[in-house]
N, C-alpha and C positions, 0 to 999 in steps of 0.2 A: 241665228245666234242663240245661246242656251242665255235663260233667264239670270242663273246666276254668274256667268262673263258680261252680262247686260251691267250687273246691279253692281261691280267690281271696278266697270268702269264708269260708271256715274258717282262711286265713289270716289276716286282717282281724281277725276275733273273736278266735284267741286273741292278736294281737298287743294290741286292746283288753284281755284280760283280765291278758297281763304288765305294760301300763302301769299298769293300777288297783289289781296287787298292789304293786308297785315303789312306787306313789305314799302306800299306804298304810302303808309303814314309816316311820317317822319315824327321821332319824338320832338315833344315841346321845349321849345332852344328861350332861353333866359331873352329879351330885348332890348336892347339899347336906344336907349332916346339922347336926344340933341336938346339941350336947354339953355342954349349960347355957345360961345365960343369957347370958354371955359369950364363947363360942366357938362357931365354925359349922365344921364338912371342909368340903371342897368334893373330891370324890375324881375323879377325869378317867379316861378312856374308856382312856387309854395306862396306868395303874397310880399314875401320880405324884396326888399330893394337895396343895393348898392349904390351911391352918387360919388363920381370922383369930382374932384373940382382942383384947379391948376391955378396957381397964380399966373398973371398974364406972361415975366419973365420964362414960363415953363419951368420953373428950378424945383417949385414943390406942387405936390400934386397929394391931395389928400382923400383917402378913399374910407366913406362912411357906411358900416353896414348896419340897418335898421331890420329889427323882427318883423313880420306880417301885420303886428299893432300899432308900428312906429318906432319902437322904442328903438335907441340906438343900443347895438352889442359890441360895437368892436371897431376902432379909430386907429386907420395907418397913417403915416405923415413919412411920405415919401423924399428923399433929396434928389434931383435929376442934374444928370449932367449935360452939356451940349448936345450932345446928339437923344436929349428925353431919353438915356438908359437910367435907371434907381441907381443910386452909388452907395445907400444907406437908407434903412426908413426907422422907425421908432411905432409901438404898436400897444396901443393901447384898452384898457378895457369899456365897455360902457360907462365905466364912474370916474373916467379918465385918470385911472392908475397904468402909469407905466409900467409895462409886465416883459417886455423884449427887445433888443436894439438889434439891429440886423445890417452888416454888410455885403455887397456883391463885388465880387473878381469879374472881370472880363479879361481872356485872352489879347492880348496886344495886335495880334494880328490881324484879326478882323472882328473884333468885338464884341464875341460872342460873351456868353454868362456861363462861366465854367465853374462858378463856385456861390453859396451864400452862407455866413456864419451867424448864427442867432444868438445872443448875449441874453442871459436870464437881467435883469434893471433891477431885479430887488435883492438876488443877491450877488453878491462876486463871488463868482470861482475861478480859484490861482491855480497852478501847475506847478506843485511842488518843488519844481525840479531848474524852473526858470524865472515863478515868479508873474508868469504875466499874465495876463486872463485867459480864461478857456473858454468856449463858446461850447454851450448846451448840445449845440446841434450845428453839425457840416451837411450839406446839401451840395454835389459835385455831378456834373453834368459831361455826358462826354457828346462828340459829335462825328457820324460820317464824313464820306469826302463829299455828298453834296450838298452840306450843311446844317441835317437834320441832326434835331439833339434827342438822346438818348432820354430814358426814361430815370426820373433823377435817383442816386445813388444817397443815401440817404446816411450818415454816422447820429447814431443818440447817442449823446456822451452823458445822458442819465442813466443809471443803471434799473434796471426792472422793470422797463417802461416803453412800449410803442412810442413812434412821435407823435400819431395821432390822439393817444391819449392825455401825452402831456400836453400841448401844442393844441389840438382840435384840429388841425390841419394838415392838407400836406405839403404847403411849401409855403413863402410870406413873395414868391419872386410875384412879379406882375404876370401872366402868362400871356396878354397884348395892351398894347399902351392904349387905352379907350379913343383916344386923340390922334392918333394913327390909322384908324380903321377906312379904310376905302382906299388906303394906298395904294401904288404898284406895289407886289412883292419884288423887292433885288436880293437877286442870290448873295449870299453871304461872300464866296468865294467863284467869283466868275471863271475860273481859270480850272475849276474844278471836272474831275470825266469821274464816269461812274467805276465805282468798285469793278474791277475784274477786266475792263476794259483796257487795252495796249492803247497807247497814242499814233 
């Protein structure tokens, strides 16, 4: 073998063997802790932490985000219906100024979260034309046929403005109820076949 087909593939190999080190760290995933029956941490990679805490009935569910120092930045007060889905929360700031009201649609059919509308709390906005309030921001979700939801669909009804700018966020939904986790998953729609499939 010539020296330099030696040296090509000893490059080769340990380049395979940095990708299969690299590939086998998994990034660092936030933790959840168990503090009763009622409150979950959630402690993040940067030092800051998230605690929900539920009242026993499960109707409210209140989720606190604290900086790396402690301080609290940001107070949601959830309402939950029978089945623990959010029906509405109210969102608050560290100096406990109310800054957005937030409702959630579900689908009748199988209960999914097809919609959330954020109400600015400090100020109203009317809709000239009807009168009734307008919500800042529409957040609308769609889903396949075997139940997985689309990446959300976003309306700012501020003008000149990302949501993440105005909002700091991208969305107020829960993305998993902390109080649920180690469930079975059930399919949303059991009755459901895959896209492109004949019966």
């Amino acid at each position: 073998m010539k020296p330099l087909a030696t040296w090509k593939i000893l490059c080769v190999v340990a380049g395979l063997m940095v990708a299969v080190v690299c590939q086998a760290k998994e990034p660092a995933k936030d933790l959840m802790e168990v503090e009763g029956p009622n409150v979950r941490v959630m402690r993040h990679e940067d030092g800051s932490r998230t605690t929900f805490t539920r009242t026993p009935d499960a109707r409210t569910l209140t989720k606190k985000k604290f900086s790396a120092n402690g301080v609290l930045t940001m107070l949601t007060v959830y309402r939950m219906d029978a089945n623990a889905n959010p029906i509405g929360c109210k969102i608050f700031d560290g100096q406990n100024q109310l800054l957005y009201k937030v409702s959630y649609g579900y689908r009748k059919v199988d209960g999914q979260l097809v919609e959330e509308r954020m109400f600015d709390a400090r100020v109203t906005r009317r809709d000239p034309n009807t009168g009734k309030e307008m919500p800042v921001q529409r957040i609308c979700y769609l889903y396949d046929a075997q139940g997985n939801r689309s990446a959300p669909i976003v309306y700012n009804l501020l003008p000149g403005k990302t949501m993440e700018q105005v909002f700091g966020v991208k969305s107020s939904a829960l993305e998993t109820n902390p109080f649920k986790q180690g469930a079975p998953n059930v399919p949303v729609n059991p009755k459901a076949k895959p896209v492109g499939k004949v019966p």
